[in-house]
C-alpha positions as CSV (number, residue, x, y, z in Angstrom):
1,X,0.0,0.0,0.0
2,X,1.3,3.7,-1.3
3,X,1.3,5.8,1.6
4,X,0.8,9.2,0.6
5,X,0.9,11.7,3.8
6,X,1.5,11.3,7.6
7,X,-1.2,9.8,9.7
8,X,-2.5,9.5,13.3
9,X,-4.7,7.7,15.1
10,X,-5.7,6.5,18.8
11,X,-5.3,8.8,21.6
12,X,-3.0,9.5,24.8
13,X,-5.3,8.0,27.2
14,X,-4.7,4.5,29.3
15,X,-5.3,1.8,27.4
16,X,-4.8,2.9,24.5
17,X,-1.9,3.9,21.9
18,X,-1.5,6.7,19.7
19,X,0.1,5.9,16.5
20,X,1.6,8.0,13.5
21,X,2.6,6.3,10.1
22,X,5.1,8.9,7.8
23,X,5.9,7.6,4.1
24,X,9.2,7.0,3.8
25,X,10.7,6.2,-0.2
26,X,13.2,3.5,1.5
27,X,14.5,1.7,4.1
28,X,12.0,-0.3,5.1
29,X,9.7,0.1,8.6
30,X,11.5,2.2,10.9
31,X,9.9,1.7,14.3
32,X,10.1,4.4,17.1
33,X,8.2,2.9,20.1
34,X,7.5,4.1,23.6
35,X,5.1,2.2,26.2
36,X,4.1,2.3,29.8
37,X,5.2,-1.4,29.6
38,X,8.0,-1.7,27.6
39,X,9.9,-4.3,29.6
40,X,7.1,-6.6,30.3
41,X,5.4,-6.0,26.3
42,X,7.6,-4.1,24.2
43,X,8.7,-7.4,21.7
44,X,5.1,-8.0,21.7
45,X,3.8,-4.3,20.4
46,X,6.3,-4.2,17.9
47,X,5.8,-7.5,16.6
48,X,2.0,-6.8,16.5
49,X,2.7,-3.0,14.7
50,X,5.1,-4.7,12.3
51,X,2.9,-7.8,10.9
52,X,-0.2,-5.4,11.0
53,X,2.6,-2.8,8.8
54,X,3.1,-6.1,6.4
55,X,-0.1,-7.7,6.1
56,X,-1.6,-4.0,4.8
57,X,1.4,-4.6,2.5
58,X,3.6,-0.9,3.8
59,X,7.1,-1.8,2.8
60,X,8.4,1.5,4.0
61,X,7.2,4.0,6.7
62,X,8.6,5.8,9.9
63,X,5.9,4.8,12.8
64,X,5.7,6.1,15.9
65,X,3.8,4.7,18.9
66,X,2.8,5.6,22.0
67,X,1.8,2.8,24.0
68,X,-0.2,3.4,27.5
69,X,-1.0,-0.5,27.6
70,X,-3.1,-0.9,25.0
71,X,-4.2,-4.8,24.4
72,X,-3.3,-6.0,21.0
73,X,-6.5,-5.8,19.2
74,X,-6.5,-2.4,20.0
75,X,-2.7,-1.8,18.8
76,X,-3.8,-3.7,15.5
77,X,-6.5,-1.3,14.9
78,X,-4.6,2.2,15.6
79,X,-2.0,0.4,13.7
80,X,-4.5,-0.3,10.6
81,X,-6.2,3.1,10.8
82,X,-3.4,5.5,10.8
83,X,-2.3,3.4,7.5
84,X,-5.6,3.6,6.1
85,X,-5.3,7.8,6.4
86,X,-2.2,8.0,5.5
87,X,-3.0,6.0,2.2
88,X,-5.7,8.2,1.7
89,X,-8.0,5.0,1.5
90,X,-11.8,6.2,2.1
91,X,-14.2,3.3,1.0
92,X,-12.4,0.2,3.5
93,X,-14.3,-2.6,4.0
94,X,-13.6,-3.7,8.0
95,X,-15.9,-6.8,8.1
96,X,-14.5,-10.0,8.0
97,X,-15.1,-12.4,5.0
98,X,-17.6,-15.2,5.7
């Protein structure tokens, strides 16, 4: 997926994790990450911001997060929407395929 401008999404509040996707022309995913519970979770959030970064198919971005102990389904989403925005995708289908 083409990212086309800088993102954000979630918020600053507990729980939850505020993440902004940046296009980047190479280099990859570079990953700036900062959480309430980095030592007991911080393999686990970037693991979880990098496959959602692969599976939406971004081969290269800056992302930053701001983790306040978000649970991974919520991570996944932030992750997903800030990519979404930054991709300028407006017509996103978020229901699951039966």
């Amino acid at each position: 997926m083409e990212l086309k401008k800088t993102a954000v999404a979630g918020t600053m509040e507990s729980s939850d994790i505020m993440v902004t996707v940046e296009p980047r022309e190479s280099g990859g995913i570079v990953l700036e990450l900062t959480s309430s519970v980095m030592k007991q979770y911080g393999r686990r959030i970037e693991r979880v911001i990098r496959e959602t970064a692969a599976e939406l198919g971004v081969e290269h971005a800056l992302i930053c997060a701001v983790d306040k102990g978000a649970l991974d389904c919520t991570v996944r989403a932030r992750v997903s929407a800030a990519i979404f925005r930054a991709a300028e995708r407006e017509n996103i289908t978020w229901e699951v395929g039966k």
